[in-house]
Structure formats: structure tokens, C-alpha cells
Backbone as CSV, one residue per row, in Angstrom:
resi,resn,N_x,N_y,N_z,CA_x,CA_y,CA_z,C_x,C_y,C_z
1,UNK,73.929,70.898,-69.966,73.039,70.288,-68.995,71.570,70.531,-69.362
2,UNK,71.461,71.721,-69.619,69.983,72.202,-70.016,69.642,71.304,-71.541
3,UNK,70.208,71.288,-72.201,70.007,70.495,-73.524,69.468,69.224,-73.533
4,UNK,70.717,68.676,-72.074,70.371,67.168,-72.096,68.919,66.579,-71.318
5,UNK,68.781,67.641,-70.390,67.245,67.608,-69.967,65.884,67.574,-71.155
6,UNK,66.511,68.815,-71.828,65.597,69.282,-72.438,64.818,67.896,-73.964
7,UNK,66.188,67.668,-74.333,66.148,65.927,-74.904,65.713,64.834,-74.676
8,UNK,65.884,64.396,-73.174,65.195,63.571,-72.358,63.691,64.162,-72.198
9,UNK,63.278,64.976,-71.742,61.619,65.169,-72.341,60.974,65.420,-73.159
10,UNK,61.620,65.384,-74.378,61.371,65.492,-76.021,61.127,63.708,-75.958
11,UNK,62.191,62.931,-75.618,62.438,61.831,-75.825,60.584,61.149,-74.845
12,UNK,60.763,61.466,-73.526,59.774,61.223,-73.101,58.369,61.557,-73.321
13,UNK,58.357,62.852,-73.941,56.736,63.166,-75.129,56.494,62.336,-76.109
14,UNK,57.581,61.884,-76.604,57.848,61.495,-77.599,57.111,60.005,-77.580
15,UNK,57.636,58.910,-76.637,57.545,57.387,-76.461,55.801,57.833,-75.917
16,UNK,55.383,58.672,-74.949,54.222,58.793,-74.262,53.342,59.094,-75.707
17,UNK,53.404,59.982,-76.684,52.589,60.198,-77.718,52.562,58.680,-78.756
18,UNK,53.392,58.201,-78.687,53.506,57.021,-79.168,52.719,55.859,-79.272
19,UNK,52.784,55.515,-77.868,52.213,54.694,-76.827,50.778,54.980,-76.925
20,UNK,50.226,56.141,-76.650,48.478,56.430,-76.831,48.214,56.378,-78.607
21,UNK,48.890,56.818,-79.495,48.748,56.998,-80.601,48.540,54.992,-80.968
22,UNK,49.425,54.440,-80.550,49.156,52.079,-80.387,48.062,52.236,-79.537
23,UNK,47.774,52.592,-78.351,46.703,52.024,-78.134,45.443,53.054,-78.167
24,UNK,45.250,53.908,-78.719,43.803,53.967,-79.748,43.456,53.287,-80.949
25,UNK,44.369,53.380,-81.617,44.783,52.365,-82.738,43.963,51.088,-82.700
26,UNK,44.628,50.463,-81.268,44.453,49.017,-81.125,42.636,49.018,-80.640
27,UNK,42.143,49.871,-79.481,40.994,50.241,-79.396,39.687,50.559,-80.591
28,UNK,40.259,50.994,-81.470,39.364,51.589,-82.637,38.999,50.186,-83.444
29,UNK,40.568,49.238,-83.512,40.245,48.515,-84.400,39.224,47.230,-84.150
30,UNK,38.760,47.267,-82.335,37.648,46.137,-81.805,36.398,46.818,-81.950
31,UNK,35.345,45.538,-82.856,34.545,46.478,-82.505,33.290,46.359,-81.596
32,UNK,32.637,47.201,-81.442,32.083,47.566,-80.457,30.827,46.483,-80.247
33,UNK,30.604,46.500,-78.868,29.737,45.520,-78.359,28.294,45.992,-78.532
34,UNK,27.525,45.347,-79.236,26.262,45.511,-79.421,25.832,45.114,-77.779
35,UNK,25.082,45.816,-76.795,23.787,46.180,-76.012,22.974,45.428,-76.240
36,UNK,22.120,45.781,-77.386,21.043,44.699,-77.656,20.934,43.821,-79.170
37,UNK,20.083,43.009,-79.285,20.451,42.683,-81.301,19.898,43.729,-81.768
38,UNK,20.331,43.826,-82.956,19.664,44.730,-83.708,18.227,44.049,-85.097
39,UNK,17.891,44.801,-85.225,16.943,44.426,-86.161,15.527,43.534,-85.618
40,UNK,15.721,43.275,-84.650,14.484,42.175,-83.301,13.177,43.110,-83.874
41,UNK,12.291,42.171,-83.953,10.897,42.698,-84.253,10.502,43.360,-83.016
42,UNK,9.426,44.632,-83.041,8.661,44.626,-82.019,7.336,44.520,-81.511
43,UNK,6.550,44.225,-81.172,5.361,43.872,-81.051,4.666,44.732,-79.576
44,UNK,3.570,45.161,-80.208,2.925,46.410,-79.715,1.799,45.027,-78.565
45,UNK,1.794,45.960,-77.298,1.067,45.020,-76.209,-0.726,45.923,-76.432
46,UNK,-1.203,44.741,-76.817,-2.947,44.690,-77.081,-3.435,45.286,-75.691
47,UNK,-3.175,45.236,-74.790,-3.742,46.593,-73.964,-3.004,47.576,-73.532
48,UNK,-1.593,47.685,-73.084,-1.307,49.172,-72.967,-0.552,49.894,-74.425
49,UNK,-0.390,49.169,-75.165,0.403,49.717,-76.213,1.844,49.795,-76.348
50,UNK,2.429,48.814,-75.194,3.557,49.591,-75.181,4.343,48.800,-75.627
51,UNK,5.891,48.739,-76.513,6.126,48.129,-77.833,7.580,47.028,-77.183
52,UNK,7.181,45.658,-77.246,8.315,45.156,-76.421,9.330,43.702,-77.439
53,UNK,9.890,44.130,-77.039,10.801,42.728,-78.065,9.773,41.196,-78.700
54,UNK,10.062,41.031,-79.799,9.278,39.810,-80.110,9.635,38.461,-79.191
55,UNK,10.905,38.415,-78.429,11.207,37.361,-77.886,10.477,37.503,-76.525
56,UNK,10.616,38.438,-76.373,9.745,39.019,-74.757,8.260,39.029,-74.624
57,UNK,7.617,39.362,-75.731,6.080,39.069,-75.629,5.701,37.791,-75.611
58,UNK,4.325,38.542,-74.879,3.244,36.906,-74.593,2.228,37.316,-75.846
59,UNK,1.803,35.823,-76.172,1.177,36.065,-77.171,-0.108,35.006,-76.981
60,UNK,-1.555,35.573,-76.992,-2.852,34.761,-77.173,-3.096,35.463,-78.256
61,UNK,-3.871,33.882,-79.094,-3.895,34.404,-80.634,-3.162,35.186,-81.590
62,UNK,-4.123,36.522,-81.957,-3.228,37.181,-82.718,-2.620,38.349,-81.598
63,UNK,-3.219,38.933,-81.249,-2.370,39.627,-80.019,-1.273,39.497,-78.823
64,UNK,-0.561,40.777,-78.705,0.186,40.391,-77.854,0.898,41.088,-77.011
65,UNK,1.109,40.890,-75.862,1.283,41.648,-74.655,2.329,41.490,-74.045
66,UNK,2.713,42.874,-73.131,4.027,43.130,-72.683,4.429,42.194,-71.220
67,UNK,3.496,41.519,-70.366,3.472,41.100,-69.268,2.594,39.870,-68.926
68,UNK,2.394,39.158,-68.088,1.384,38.333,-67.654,-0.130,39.232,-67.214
69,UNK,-0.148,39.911,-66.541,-1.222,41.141,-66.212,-2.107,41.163,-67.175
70,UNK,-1.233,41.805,-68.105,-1.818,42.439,-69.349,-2.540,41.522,-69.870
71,UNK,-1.806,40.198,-70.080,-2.497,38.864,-71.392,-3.506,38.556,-70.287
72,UNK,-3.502,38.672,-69.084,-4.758,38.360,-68.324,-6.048,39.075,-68.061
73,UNK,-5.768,39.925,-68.322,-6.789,41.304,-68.634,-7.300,41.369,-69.811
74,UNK,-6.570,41.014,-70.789,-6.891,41.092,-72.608,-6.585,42.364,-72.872
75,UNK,-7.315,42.572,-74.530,-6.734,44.099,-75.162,-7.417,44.903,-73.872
76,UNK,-6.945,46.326,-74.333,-7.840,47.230,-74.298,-9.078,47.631,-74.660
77,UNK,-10.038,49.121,-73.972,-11.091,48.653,-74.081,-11.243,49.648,-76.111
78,UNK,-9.946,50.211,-75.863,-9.665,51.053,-77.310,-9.426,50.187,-78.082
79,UNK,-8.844,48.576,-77.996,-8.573,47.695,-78.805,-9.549,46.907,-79.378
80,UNK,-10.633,46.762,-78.411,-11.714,45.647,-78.849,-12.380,46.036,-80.288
């Protein structure tokens, strides 16, 4: 009796180690979702400095800024 228990949860470690051992497997082999793109330029905002995606900046002339505010204000007075 004790044997046959003891078999049946060998048997049941057994299928359970199995089972996680397929699906990490299957997990490892997708891969992972990029957050943001990689490699995107960044472009530093002409008055506060602060460094924001090239698709996201506003741009007058050669400068360019993180917000509407900012491009309405112009550079800084450290920029001029």
C-alpha cells in the first residue's frame, strides 16, 4: 500500500516537473516585447534641456523642444 502511494507521487512530481519544464520552454522561446523602439534619436529641448524622443519633439528651426511652452518661450537664457 505504502509503495503504491509512494509511486503515484513520484508519478505526480514527475508529470508536474514536466509540465513547467514545456512551459518555460515554450515561454523562453517568445520573444520579448519591446516597451519602446530602440535606437529613436533623441533631441535635447533648447530651453530646459531635457532629452525627448525625435518623434515627440517640436521643432523651430534648428532647435528643439520638449513641449508647446517651451517652443513658445524659445531657448534658454544659457542657450542664446
Amino acid at each position: 500500500m505504502l509503495l503504491r502511494l509512494l509511486l503515484t507521487l513520484a508519478l505526480i512530481g514527475a508529470l508536474i516537473w514536466l509540465w513547467r519544464h514545456r512551459h518555460r520552454q515554450a515561454s523562453a522561446a517568445q520573444p520579448a516585447k519591446a516597451t519602446e523602439p530602440s535606437g529613436e534619436p533623441m533631441l535635447r529641448c533648447a530651453h530646459c534641456g531635457l532629452h525627448v524622443p525625435q518623434h515627440q519633439a517640436l521643432t523651430s528651426g534648428a532647435s528643439s523642444y520638449c513641449s508647446q511652452a517651451h517652443l513658445q518661450q524659445g531657448p534658454s537664457h544659457s542657450e542664446r
